[in-house]
C-alpha positions in Angstrom: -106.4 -79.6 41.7 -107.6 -79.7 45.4 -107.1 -83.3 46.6 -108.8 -82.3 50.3 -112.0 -84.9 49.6 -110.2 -87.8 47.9 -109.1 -90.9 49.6 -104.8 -90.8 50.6 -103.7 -92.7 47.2 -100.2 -94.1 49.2 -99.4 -97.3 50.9 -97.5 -97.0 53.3 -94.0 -99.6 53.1 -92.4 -101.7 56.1 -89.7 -99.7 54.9 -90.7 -96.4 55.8 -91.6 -95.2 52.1 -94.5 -94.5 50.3 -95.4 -95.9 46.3 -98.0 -93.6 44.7 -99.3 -95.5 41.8 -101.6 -93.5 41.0 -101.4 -89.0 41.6 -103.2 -89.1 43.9 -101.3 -86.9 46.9 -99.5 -83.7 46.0 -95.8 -84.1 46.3 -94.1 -80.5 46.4 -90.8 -79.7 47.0 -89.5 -83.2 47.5 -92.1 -84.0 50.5 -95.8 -85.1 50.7 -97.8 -81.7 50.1 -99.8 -82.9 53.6 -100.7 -79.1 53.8 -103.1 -79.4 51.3 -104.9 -82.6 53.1 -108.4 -82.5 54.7 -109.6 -84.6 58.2 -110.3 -87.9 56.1 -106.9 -87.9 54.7 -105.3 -86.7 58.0 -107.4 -89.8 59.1 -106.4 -92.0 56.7 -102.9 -91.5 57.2 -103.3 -92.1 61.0 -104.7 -95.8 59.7 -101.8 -96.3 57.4 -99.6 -95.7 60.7 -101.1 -97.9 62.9 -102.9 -95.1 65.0 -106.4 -95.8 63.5 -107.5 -96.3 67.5 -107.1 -92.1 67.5 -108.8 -91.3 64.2 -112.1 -90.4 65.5 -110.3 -87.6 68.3 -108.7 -86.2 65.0 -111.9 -86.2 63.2 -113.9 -84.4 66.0 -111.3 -81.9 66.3 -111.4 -81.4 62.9 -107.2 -82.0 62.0 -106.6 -80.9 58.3 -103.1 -81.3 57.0 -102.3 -77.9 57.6 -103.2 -78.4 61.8 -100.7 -81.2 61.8 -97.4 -79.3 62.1 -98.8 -77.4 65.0 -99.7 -80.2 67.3 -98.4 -79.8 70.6 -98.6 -82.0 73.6 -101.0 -79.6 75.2 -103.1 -79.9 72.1 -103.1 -83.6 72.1 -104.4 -83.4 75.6 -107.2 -81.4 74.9 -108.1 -83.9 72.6 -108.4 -86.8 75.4 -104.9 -88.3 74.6 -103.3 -88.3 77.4 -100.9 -91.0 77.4 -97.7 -89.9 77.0 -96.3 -93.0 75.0 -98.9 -92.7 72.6 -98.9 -88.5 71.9 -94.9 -89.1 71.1 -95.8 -91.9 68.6 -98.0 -89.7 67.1 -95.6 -87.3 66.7 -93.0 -90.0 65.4 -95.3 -90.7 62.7 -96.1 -86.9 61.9 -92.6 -85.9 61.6 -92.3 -88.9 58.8 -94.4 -86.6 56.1 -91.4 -84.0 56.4 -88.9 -86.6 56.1 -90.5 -88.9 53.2 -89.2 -88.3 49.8 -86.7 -85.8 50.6 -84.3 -85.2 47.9 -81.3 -83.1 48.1 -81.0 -79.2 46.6 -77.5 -77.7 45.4 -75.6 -74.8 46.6 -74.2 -72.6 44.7 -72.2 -69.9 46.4 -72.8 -66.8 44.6 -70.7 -63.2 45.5 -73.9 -61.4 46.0 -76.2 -63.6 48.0 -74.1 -66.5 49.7 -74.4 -69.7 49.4 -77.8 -70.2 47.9 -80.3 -74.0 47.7 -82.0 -74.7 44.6 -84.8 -77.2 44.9 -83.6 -80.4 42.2 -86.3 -79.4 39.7 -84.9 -75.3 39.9 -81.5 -77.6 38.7 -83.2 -79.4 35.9 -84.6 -76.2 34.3 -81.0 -74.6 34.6 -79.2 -77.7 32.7 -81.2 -76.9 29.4 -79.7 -75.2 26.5 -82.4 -72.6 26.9 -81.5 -71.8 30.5 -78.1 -72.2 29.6 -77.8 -69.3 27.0 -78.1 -66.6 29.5 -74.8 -66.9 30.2 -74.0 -65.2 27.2 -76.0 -62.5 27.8 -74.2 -59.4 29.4 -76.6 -58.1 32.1 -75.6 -54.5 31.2 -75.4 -54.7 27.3 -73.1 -51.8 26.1 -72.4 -50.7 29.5 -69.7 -53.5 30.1 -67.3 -51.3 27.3 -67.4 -48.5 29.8 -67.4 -50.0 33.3 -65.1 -53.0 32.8 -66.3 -54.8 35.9 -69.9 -54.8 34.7 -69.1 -58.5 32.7 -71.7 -60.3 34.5 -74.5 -62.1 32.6 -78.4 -62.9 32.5 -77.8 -66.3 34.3 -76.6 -65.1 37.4 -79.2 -62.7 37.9 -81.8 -65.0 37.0 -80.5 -67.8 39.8 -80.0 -64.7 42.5 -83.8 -63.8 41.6 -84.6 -67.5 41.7 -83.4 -67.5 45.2 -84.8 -64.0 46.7 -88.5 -65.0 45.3 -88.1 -68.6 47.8 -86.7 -66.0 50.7 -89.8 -63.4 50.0 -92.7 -66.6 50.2 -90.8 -68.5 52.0 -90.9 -65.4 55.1 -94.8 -64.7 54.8 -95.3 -68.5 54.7 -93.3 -68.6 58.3 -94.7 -65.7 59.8 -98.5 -65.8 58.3 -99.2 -69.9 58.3 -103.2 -68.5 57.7 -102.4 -67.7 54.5 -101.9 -71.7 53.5 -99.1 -71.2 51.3 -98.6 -74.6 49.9 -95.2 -75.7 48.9 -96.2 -76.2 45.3 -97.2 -72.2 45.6 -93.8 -72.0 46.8 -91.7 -74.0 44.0 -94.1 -72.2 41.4 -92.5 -68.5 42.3 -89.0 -69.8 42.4 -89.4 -71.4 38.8 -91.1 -68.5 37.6 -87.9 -65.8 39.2 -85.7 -68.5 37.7 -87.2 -68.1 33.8 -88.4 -64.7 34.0 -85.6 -63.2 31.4 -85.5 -66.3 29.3 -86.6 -64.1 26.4 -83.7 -61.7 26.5 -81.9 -61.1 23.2 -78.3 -60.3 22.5 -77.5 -56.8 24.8 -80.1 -57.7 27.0 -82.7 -54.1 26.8 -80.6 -53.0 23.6 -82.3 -55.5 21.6 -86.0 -55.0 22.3 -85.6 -51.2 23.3 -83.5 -50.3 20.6 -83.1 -52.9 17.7 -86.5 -54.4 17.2 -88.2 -51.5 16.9 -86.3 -50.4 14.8 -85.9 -53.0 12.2 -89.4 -54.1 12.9 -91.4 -51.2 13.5 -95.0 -52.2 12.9 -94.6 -55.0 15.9 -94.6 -54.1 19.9 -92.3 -57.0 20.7 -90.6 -57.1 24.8 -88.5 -59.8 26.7 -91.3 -60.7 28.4 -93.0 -61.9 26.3 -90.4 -64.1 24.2 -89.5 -65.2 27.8 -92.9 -66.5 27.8 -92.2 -68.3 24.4 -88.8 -69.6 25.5 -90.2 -71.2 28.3 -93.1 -73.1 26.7 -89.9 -74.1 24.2 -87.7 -75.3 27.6 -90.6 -77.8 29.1 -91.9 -78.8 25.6 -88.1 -79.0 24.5 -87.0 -81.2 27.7 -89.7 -83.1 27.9 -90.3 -81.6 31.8 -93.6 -81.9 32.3 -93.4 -85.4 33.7 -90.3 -84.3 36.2 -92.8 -81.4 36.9 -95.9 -83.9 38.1 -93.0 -85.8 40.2 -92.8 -83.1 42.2 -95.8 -81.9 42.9 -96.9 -79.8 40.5 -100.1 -79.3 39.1 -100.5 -79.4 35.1 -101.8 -77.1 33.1 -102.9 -75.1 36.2 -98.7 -74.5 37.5 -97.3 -73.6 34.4 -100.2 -70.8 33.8 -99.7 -69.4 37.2 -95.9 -69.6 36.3 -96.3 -67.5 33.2 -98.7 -65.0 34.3 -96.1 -64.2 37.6 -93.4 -63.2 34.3 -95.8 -61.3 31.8 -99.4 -60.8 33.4 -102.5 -62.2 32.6 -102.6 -64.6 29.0 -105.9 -63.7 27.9 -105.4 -59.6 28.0 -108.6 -58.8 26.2 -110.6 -60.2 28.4 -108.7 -59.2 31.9 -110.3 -55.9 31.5 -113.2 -56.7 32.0 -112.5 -59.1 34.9 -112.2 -58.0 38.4 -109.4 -61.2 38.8 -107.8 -61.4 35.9 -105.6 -64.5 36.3 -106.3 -68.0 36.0 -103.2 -69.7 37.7 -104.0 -68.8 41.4 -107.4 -67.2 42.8 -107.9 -63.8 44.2 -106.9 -65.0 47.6 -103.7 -65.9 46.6 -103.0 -62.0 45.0 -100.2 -61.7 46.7 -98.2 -64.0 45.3 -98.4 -62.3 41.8 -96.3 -59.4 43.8 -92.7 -61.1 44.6 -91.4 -61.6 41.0 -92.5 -58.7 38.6 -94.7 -56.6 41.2 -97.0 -54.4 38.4 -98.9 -53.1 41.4 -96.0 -50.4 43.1 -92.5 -52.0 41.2 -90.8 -53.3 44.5 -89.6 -57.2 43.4 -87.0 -59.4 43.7 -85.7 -59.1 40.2 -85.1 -55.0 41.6 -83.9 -56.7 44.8 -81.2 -58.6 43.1 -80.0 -56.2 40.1 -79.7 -53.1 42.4 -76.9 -55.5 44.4 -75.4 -57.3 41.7 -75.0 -54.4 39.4 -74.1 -52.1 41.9 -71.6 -55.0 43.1 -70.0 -55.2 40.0 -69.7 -51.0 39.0 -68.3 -50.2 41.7 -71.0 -47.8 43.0 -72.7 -48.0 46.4 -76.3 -49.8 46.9 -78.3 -48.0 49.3 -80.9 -50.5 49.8 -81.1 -53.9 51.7 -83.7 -56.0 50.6 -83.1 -58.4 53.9 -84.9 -55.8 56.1 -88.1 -55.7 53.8 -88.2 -59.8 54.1 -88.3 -59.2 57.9 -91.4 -56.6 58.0 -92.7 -57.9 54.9 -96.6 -59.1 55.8 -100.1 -60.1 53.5 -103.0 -57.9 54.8 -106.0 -57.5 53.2 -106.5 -53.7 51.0 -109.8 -53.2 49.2 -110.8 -57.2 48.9 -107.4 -58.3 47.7 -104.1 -58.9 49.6 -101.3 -57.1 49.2 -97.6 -57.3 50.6 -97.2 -54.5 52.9 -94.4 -53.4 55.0 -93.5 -51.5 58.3 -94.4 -48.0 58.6 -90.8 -47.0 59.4 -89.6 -48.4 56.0 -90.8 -45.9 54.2 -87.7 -44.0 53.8 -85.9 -46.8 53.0 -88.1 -47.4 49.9 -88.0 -43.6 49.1 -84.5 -45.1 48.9 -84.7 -47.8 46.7 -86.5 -46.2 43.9 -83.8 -43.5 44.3 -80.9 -45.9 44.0 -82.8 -47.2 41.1 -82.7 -43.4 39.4 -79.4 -43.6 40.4 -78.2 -46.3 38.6 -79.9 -44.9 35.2 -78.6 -42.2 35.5 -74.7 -42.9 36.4 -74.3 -46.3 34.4 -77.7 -47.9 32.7 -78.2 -43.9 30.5 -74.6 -43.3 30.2 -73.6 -41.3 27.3 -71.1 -43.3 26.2 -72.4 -47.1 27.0 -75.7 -45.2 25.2 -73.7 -44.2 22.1 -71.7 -47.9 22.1 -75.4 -49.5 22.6 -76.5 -46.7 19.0 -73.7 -48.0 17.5 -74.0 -51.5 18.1 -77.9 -51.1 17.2 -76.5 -50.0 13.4 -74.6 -52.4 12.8 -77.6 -55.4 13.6 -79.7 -52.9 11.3 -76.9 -53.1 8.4 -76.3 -57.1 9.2 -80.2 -57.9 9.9 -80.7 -59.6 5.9 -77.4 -61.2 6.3 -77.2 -63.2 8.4 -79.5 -66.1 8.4 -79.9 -68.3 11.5 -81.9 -71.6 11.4 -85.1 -72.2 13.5 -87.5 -75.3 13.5 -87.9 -77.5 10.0 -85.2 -75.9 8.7 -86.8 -72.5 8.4 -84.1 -69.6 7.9 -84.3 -66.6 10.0 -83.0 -63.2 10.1 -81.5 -61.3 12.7 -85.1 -59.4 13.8 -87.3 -62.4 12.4 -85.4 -64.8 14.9 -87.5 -63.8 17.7 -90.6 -65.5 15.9 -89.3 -68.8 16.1 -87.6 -69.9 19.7 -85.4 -72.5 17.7 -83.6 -70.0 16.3 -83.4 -67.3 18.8 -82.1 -69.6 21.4 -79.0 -69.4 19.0 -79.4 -65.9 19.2 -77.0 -64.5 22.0 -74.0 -61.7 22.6 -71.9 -63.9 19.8 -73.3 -62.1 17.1 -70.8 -59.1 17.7 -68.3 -61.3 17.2 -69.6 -63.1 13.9 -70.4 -59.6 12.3 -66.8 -58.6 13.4 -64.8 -61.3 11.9 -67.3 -61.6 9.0 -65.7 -62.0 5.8 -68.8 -61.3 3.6 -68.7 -58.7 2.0 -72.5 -58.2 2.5 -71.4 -57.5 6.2 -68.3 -55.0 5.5 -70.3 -51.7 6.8 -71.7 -53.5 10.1 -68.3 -54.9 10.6 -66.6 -51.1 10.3 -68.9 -50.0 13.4 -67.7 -52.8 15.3 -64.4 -52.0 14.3 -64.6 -48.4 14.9 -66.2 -49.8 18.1 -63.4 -52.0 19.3 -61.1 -49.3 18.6 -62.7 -46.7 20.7 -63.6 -44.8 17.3 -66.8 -43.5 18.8 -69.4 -41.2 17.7 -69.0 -38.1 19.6 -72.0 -36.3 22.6 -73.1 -32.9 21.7 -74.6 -32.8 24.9 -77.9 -33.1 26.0 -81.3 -30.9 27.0 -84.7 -30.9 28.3 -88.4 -29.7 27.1 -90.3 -27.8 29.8 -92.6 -30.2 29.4 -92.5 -33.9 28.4 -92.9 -34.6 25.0 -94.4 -38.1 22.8 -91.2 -38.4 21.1 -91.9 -40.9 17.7 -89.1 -42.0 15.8 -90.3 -39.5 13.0 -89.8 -37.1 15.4 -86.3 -38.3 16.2 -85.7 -38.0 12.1 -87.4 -34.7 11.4 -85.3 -33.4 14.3 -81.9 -34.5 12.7 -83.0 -32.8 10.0 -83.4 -29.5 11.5 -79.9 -29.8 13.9 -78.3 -30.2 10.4 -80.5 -27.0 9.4 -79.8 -24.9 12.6 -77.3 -22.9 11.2 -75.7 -20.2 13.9 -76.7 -17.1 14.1 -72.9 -15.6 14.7 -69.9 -16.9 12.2 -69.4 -18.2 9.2 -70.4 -21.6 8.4 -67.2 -23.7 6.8 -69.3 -27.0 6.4 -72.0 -28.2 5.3 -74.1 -30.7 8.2 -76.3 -33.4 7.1 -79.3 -35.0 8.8 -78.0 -38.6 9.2 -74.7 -37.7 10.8 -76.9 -36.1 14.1 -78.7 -39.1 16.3 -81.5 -37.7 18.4 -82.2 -40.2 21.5 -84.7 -39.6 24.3 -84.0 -40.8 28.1 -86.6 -41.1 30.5 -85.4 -41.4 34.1 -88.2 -42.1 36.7 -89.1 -44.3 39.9 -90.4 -46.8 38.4 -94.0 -45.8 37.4 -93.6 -43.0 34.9 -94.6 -39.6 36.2 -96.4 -41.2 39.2 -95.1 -41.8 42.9 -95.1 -45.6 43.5 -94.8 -45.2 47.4 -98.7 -43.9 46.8 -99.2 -47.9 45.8 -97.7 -49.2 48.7 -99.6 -49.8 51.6 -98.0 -49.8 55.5 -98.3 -51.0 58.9 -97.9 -50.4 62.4 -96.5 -52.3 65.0 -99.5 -52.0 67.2 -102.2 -53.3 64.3 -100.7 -55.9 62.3 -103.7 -55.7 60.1 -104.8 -52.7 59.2 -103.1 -50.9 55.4 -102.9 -48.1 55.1 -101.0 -45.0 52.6 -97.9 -42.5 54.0 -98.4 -39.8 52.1 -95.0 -38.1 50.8 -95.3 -34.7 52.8 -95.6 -37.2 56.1 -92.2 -38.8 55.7 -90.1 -35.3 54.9 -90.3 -32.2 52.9 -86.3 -32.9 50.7 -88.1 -35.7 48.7 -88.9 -35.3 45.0 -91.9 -33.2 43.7 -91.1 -34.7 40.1 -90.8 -38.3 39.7 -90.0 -38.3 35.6 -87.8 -36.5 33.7 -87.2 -36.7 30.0 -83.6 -35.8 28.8 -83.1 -35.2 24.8 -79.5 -36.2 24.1 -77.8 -35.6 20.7 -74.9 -37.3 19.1 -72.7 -36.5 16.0 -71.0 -39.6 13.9 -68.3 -37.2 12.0 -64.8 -36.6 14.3 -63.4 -34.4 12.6 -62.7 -31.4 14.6 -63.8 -28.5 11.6 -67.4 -30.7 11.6 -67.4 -31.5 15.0 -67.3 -27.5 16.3 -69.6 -26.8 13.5 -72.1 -29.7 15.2 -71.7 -28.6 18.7 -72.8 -25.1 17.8 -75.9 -26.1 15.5 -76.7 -28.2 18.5 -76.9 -25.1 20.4 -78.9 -23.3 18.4 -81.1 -26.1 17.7 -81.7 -25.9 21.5 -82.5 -22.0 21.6 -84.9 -22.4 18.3 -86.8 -25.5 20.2 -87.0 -23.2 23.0 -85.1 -26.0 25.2 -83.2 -26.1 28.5 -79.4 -24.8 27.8 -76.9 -27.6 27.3 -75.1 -27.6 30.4 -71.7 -26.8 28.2 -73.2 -24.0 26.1 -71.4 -21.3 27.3 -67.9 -22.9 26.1 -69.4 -24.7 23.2 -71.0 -21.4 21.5 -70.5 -18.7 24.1 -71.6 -16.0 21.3 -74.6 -17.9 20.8 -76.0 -18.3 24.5 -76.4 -14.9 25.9 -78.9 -14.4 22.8 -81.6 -16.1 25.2 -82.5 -14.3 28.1 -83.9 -17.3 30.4 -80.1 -19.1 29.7 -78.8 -16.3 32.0 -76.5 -17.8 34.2 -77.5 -15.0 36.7 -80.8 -14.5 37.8 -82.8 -11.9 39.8 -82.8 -12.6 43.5 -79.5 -15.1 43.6 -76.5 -14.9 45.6 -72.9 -13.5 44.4 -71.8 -15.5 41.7 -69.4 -18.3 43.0 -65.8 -19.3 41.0 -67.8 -21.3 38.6 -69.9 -18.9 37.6 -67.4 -16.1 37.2 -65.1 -18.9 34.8 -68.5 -19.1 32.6 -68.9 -15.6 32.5 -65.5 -15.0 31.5 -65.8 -17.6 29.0 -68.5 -15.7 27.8 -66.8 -12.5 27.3 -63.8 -14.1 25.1 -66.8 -15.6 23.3 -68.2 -12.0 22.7 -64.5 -10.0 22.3 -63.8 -13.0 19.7 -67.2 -12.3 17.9 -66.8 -8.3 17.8 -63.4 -9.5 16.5 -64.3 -11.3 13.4 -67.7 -9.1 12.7 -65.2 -5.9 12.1 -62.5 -8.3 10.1 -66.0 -9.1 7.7 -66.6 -5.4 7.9 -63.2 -4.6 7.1 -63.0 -6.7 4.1 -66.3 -5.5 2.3 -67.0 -2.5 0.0 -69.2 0.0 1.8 -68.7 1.2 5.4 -70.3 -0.7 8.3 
């Protein structure tokens, strides 16, 4: 609520401290939100100081709150004060609203960021049990059981983003003062980076990207949106909406804006329709909805932080420094809105930063074995989900994929459940607990490799199923078949690997600067910044698993897969040649050779060779069959 044409609600103390009996003034980030003041309450606080005398030189001049921090003495002047003693009582006075009600932040010193302040209401939202529970939440789900330093958790991530959403506003606010970012703006983004994966479940994405849907399939269910849910839980829980008032906050109006910055727009039916769809800030104030989840081109602070902090802790190089977009990061005004733009030279850089992001899928988030722990794991849940019963609010019981209906319960709801199914004694939880055995003792299910339609494909999971079913089916066209392959020992999963917007280039969404027009947006198209960047910015890989390990089942597997692959008219598995050499030559396009290339290099003369064995040992058993049957060949 704008408080620019009501009276200044504060007395002002002999000493030197304001009572506000009534909410009258903004207080934001532990200090009088004077930037939000008009000329009577710049006035009226000039009274309250004893410099009523000067009131009327304000008023002419027109001195809202926002023109008080940048009086000078030259400024004063203008305005007919030129009496030294009295412009540096003036200023005295002033520098009292920066001082008044200051409380102290905490500093944590994390290993990615530093030392890092968190406002004293950021520290009252992290000391609830709600908050709390990230820390037993693995950032990287399954992928901790392959890269052993990836043990970090949801709660570290969420205070590093946190801190990088009060360093991105915090910059425009310093270098654009027009835009009158108001320090409430400012504690609303670093509350809402703080809580924005509240709603994570146990293996943080495993849970909504592979669990829920599923054990619930007729439900689209994300993390946003039970971090939504937890939230509302954590004020209502805490009772926090009074601590939020006493520090500045405006309620209902805040705790919208705060929810809208983590999920989008509340009311989604009717933000179609709506050229500004959100309620919490207006359409001058777009920007803002851009530094914590940024649906507009993908470049946040929540990217900003995991690209360090996971790279940090696997061990693999981070290519990106978020600290050079905060210093050419400015607002400017695209197509009625504004948007956060950057440098023109920075282009390559965020060429860069979605490519790090690919990266990342590729070498640790989509790795075959963290993928197949992450399958396993998902079983399990699936073959626990009626067993386990968790209570929520009044005593209601939930299961494993109904907690997420209730925040009572899924706040009990974290990484412990691998442990509860493991040392289960129920018997109702004896298959679950094998797979988490089989697990724990590196008994894994086994990669047949992996392969790619020429074009993507909408892959349901009845398309998964009827595909296990033909792998099982896909019998070789060369050998003799010793076992027989069922459907629900193949598991089909598809990986897309992007930049961030599907099939689309998000650099197209971001708009640049130069240094000579500080105002003007404008697009870098992709064949302006070089000719080596990526025509294709999705790719869809088809990866196939077996659960037998065996070795008669597991060679018979590897070779259906390969025919599978030639009857779906697929890309070859990049181990064909040795897994079914007598099967890959039967496709001409799997040619390792083609028309027009060079000689073939070492490893394409050890394939080839492969592939000759592979055809002497066919030739080999086709005349033993001939050999042992009645007639002549």
């Amino acid at each position: 609520m704008d408080t620019r044409e009501r009276p200044l609600a504060a007395d002002y103390t002999a000493n030197g401290g304001f009572k506000t009996p009534e909410k009258k003034v903004s207080v934001a980030g532990g200090q009088l939100d004077y930037m939000r003041w008009g000329v009577e309450e710049t006035c009226q606080y000039l009274r309250v100081e004893g410099l009523g005398t000067w009131e009327d030189k304000f008023r002419e001049a027109k001195i809202t709150g926002v023109g008080l921090r940048y009086l000078g003495h030259a400024e004063l002047e203008k305005m007919g004060i030129e009496c030294l003693g009295v412009r540096l009582q003036i200023f005295h006075s002033l520098r009292k609203l920066w001082q008044v009600g200051m409380q102290s932040n905490k500093v944590f010193n994390d290993p990615i960021h530093g030392h890092v302040e968190l406002h004293p209401l950021l520290i009252r939202i992290m000391d609830t049990p709600q908050f709390q529970r990230l820390r037993h939440i693995k950032q990287l789900g399954g992928t901790y059981f392959v890269f052993p330093g990836a043990s970090h958790n949801r709660f570290e991530h969420s205070i590093g983003v946190g801190h990088l959403a009060g360093e991105l506003v915090k910059a425009l606010n310093k270098r654009q003062p027009e835009l009158l970012i108001s320090s409430r703006d400012i504690l609303c983004v670093q509350i809402a980076g703080l809580c924005h994966d509240l709603g994570h479940g146990p293996f943080s994405h495993m849970f909504d990207g592979m669990f829920i849907p599923k054990a619930r399939p007729g439900i689209k269910w994300k993390h946003e949106q039970a971090s939504i849910h937890m939230f509302n839980y954590l004020v209502e829980d805490n009772d926090l909406k009074p601590v939020m008032e006493q520090h500045g906050l405006v309620l209902p109006e805040d705790l919208v804006f705060i929810k809208e910055q983590i999920a989008g727009p509340m009311d989604t039916s009717s933000s179609r329709r709506k050229k500004w769809p959100y309620k919490g800030r207006p359409e001058d104030k777009s920007f803002l909805y851009e530094i914590v989840a940024n649906k507009r081109n993908g470049i946040d602070v929540d990217k900003w932080d995991y690209f360090a902090r996971d790279c940090h802790h696997l061990g693999i190089q981070n290519n990106f420094d978020y600290r050079r977009f905060l210093m050419f990061a400015r607002v400017i005004d695209v197509d009625g809105q504004k948007h956060i733009c950057t440098r023109d030279k920075e282009v390559g850089n965020l060429y860069d930063m979605f490519y790090t992001r690919n990266c990342l899928h590729r070498r640790a988030y989509q790795h075959k074995v963290g993928n197949i722990i992450e399958t396993m794991i998902t079983e399990a849940f699936l073959k626990a989900d009626q067993f386990i019963q968790i209570e929520g609010s009044r005593g209601k019981m939930f299961s494993l994929s109904k907690a997420i209906d209730d925040m009572e319960a899924y706040i009990k709801l974290t990484d412990h459940v691998f442990e509860q199914i493991l040392h289960s004694s129920s018997p109702e939880l004896a298959e679950a607990k094998q797979i988490l055995q089989n697990i724990v003792c590196r008994r894994l299910y086994k990669c047949l490799g992996q392969t790619q339609a020429d074009e993507p494909m909408t892959v349901t999971q009845e398309t998964s199923k009827k595909w296990e079913a033909d792998l099982a089916k896909s019998v070789p066209q060369w050998g003799v078949q010793e076992v027989q392959l069922q459907p629900e020992d193949f598991v089909v999963s598809v990986i897309v690997l992007d930049y961030g917007m599907k099939e689309k280039n998000p650099i197209n969404k971001v708009r640049f600067y130069c240094k000579n027009d500080l105002t003007t947006a404008y697009v870098i198209s992709k064949n302006q910044v070089s000719k080596l960047l990526p025509e294709c910015f999705t790719e869809q890989l088809i990866r196939v698993c077996y659960k037998k390990r065996d070795p008669k089942s597991l060679e018979a597997a590897k070779k259906h897969f390969v025919q599978w692959c030639i009857n779906m008219n697929f890309s070859k598995p990049q181990d064909g040649d040795i897994i079914a050499p007598e099967l890959t030559p039967l496709k001409p396009s799997w040619s390792c050779k083609r028309q027009g290339e060079d000689s073939e290099g070492e490893g394409s003369k050890t394939i080839n060779r492969a592939m000759l064995n592979g055809r002497k040992k066919a030739k080999v058993q086709l005349f033993k069959e001939a050999g042992q049957s009645k007639g002549p060949l």
